[in-house]
N, C-alpha and C positions, 0 to 999 in steps of 0.2 A: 504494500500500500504506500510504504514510504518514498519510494523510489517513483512509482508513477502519479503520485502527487501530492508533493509536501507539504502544498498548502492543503491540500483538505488532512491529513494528516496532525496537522497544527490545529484545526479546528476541532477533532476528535480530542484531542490530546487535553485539548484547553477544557472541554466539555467535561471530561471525565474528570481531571486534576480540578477544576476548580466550581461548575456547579452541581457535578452528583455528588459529593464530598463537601458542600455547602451547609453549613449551620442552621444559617436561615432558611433552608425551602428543604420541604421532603423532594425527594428525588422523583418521587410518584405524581406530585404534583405540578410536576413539570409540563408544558404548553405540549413538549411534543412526546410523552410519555404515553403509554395505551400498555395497558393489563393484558396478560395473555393467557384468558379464560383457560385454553385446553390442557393446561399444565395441572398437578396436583400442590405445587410450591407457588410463592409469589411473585413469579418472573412477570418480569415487564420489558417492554422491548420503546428505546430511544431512537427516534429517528433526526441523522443528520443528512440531507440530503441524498444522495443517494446510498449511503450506510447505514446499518443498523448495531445499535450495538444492545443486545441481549443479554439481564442479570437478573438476581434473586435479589431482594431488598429482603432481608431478614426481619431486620425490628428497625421502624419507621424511626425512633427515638436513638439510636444509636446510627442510625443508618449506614450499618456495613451492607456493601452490597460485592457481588461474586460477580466478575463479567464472564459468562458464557463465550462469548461469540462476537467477535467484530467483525463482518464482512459487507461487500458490498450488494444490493440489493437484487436478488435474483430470484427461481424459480427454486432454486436449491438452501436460500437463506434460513429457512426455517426445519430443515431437514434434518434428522440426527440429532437435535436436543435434547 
């Protein structure tokens, strides 16, 4: 990803380091944030343009979250989780 484009790379980068890791906002209630019903955990999948990036938000109040998955937006993105 990083090599075919740095910039959108920086913008993931900035995304996960500085607002799902944010004090002030649950990560859940992020604009581009959507639950993903068909799981039996709390994953939720972030959309940054044409990536997704796929985690478990454990407990809203400490908000450790597990990233899954970063890739780019395909017919195969949701595959194998």
């Amino acid at each position: 990803m990083a090599k075919n484009n740095p910039k959108q790379f920086k913008v993931i980068d900035k995304f996960i380091f500085i607002q799902l890791r944010s004090e002030e906002e649950c990560p859940c209630t992020l604009p581009n944030a959507k639950h993903l019903n068909s799981f039996d955990d709390n994953r939720y999948r972030w959309r940054l343009d044409d990536y997704r990036i796929i985690g478990i938000v454990q407990n809203n109040e400490f908000k450790i979250i597990h990233i899954i998955k970063i890739s780019k937006r395909d017919e195969s993105t949701y595959k194998g989780l």
